[in-house]
C-alpha positions in Angstrom: -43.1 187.5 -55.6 -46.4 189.0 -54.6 -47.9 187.9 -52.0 -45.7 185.4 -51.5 -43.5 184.3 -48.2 -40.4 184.2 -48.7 -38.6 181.6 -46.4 -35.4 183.2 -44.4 -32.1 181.8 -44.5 -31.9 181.5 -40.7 -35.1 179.1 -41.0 -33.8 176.9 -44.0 -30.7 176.4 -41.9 -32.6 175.8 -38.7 -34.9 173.1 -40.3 -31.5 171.6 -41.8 -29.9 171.6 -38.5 -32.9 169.7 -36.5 -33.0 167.4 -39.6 -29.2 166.1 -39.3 -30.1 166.3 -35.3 -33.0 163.6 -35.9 -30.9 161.7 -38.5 -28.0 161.0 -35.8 -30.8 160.0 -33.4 -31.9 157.5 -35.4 -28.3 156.4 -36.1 -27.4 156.5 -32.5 -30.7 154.0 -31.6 -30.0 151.6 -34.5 -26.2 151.2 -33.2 -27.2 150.6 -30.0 -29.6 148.2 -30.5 -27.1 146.5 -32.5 -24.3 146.8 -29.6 -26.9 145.4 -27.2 -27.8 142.3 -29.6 -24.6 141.4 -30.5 -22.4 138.8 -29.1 -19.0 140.2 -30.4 -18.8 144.1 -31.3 -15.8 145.5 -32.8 -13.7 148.4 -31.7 -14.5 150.8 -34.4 -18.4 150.5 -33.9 -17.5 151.3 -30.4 -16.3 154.2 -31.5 -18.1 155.6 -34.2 -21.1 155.2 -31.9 -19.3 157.8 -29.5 -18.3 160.0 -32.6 -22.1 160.4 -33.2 -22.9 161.0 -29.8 -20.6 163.9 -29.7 -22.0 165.1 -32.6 -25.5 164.6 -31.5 -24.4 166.8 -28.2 -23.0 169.5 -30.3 -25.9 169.6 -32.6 -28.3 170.0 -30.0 -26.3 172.5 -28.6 -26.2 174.4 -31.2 -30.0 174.1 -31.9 -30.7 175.0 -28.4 -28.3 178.7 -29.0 -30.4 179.5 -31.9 -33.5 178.8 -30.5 -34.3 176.4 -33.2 -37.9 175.1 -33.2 -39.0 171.7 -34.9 -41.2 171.8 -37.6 -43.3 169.3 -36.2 -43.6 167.3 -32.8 -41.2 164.8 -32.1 -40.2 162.3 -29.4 -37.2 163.2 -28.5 -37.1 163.3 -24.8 -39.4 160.5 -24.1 -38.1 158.0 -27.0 -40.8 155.7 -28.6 -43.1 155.0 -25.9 -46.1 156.6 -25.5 -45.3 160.1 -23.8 -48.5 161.2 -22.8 -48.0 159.1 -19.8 -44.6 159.6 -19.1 -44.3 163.3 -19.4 -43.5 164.6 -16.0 -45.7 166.8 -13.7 -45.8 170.6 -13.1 -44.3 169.4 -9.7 -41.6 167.2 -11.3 -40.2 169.7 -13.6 -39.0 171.7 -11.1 -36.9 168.9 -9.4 
């Protein structure tokens, strides 16, 4: 009330957005970890793992029209490594 912020709508729904985007991540790197350490996957894993990656696609989409910004920094683009040595150049980002 006074002197208070009040958080926006747009924001609330922002921060939910990149939240589902990061829990599909994770989701997306657990099942292929398991497709790639199992001997016998089935069909519907198969395809659930495409359903998320479709939904991963749209999601970042959709973050990337609203000009969503993470809360915090994250890894990913570089994945779990350590990115200060991987991120590229000023020379490499324009190729």
């Amino acid at each position: 009330m006074f002197g208070r912020k009040k958080m926006s709508v747009q924001k609330m729904e922002d921060d939910r957005l990149l939240d589902n985007i990061h829990q599909i991540q994770r989701r997306i790197g657990n099942t292929q970890r398991m497709i790639n350490n199992s001997v016998d996957v089935d069909d519907t894993t198969r395809i659930h793992l495409k359903l998320d990656q479709l939904k991963y696609q749209f999601l970042y989409l959709e973050a990337r029209r609203r000009k969503a910004q993470a809360k915090a920094t994250t890894n990913i683009i570089f994945g779990e490594e350590d990115t200060f040595l991987k991120q590229p150049s000023r020379a490499e980002k324009h190729w």
